[in-house]
C-alpha positions in Angstrom: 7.7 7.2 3.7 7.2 9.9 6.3 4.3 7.7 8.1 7.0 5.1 8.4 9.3 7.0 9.5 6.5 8.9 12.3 5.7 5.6 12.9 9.0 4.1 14.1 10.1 7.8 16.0 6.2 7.2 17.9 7.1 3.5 18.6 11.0 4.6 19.5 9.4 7.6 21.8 6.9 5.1 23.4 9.3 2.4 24.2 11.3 4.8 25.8 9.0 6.6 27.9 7.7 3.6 29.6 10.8 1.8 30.5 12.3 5.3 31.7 9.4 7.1 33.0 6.8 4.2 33.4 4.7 6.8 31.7 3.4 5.6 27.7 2.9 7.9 25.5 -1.1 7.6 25.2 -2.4 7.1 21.7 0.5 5.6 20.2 -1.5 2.4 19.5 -4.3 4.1 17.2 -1.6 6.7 15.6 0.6 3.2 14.5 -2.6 2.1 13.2 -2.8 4.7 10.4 -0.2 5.3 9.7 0.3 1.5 8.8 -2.7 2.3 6.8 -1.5 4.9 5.2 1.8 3.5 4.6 0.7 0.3 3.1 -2.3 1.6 0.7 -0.5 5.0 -0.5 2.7 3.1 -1.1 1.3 0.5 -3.0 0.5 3.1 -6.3 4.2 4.1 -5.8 6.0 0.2 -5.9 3.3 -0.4 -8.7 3.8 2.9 -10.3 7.3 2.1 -10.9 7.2 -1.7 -12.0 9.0 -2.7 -8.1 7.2 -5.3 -7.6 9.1 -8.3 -6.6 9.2 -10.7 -9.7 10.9 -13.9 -10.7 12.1 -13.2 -13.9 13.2 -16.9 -15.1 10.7 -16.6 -18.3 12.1 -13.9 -19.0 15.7 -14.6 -21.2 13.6 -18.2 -22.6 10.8 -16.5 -24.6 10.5 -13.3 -27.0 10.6 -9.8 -25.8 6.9 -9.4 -26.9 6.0 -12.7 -24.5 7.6 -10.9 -21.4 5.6 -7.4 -22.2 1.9 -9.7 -23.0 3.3 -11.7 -19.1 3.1 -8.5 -17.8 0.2 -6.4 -19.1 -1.0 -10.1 -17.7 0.4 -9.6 -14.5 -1.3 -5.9 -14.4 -4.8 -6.8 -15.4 -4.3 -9.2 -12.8 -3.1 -6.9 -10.3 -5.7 -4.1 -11.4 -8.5 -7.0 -10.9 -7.2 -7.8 -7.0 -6.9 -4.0 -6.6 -10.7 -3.5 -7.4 -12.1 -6.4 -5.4 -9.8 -5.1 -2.4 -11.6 -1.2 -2.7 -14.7 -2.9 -3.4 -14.6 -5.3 -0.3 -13.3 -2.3 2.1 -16.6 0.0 1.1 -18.7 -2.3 3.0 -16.5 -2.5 6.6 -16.0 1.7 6.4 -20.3 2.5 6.0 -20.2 -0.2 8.9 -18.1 1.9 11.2 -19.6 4.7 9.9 -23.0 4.1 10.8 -22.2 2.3 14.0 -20.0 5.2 15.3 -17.1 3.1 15.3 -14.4 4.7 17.3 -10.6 3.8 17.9 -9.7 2.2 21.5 -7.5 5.2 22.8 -7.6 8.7 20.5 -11.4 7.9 20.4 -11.1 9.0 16.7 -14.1 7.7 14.0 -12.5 4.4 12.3 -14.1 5.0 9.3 -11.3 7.7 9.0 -8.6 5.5 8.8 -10.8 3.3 6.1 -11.3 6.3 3.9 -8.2 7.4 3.9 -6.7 3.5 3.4 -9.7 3.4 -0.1 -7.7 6.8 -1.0 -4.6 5.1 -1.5 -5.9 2.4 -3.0 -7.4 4.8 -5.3 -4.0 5.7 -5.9 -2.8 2.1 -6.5 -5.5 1.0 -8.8 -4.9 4.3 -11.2 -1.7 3.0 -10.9 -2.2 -0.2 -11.9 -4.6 0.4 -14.8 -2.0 3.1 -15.8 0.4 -0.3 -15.8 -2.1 -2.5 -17.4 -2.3 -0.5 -20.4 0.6 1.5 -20.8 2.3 0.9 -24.1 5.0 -1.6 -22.7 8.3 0.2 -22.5 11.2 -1.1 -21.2 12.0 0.8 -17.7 15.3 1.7 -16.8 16.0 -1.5 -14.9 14.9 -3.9 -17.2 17.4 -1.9 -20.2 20.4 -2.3 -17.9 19.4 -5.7 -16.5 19.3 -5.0 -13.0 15.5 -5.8 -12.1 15.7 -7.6 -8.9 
């Protein structure tokens, strides 16, 4: 949450330094570049974490209680299998810009810094996910008061 929110005061702080002073902030394309990174991959654990996902739920009230939780570890192995290939498929592109020397267009930071940190949350988000896959199948809050979007 607090790279979004760096990220939007950046972009806000940017927009308005070159329409009033015709005078950009310099870096402010690289900085939004990680910290989309490191929005995306370390919020994923948290949305998975917490069963947010966005689901349709219209299985749900036709089958037995013990159909929606086997749907679901379903859902999570499935998840948990993505997650993997997505880590495994980044490894690849970060020892590229590593041993290229890689560096971003204005900050002139090493790239492969914003791909370790993006396979860190992912980290995060397949623990999460496994966690999910095989957790026992308890009802969360939202699913006990029937409010799960």
């Amino acid at each position: 949450m607090l790279a979004l929110v760096a990220m939007m005061l950046i972009i806000v702080a940017d927009v308005f330094m070159r329409y009033a002073f015709n005078a950009p902030i310099p870096g402010t394309y690289d900085l939004v570049g990680i910290l989309l990174a490191i929005m995306v991959f370390f919020g994923l654990a948290k949305v998975i974490s917490e069963r947010a996902e966005i689901t349709i739920d219209i299985v749900d009230n036709l089958v037995a209680p013990i159909v929606v939780r086997l749907l679901m570890m379903i859902a999570s192995l499935v998840a948990l299998g993505v997650l993997l290939f997505v880590f495994w498929s980044m490894i690849g592109p970060m020892i590229s810009a590593q041993r290229y020397g890689d560096r971003s267009l204005e900050l002139n930071l090493p790239v492969w810094l914003t791909w370790a940190l993006s396979l860190v949350g992912l980290a995060g988000a397949i623990l999460a996910a496994f966690m999910a896959a095989f957790s026992s199948g308890k009802l969360t809050a939202s699913d006990e008061r029937g409010t799960d979007l």
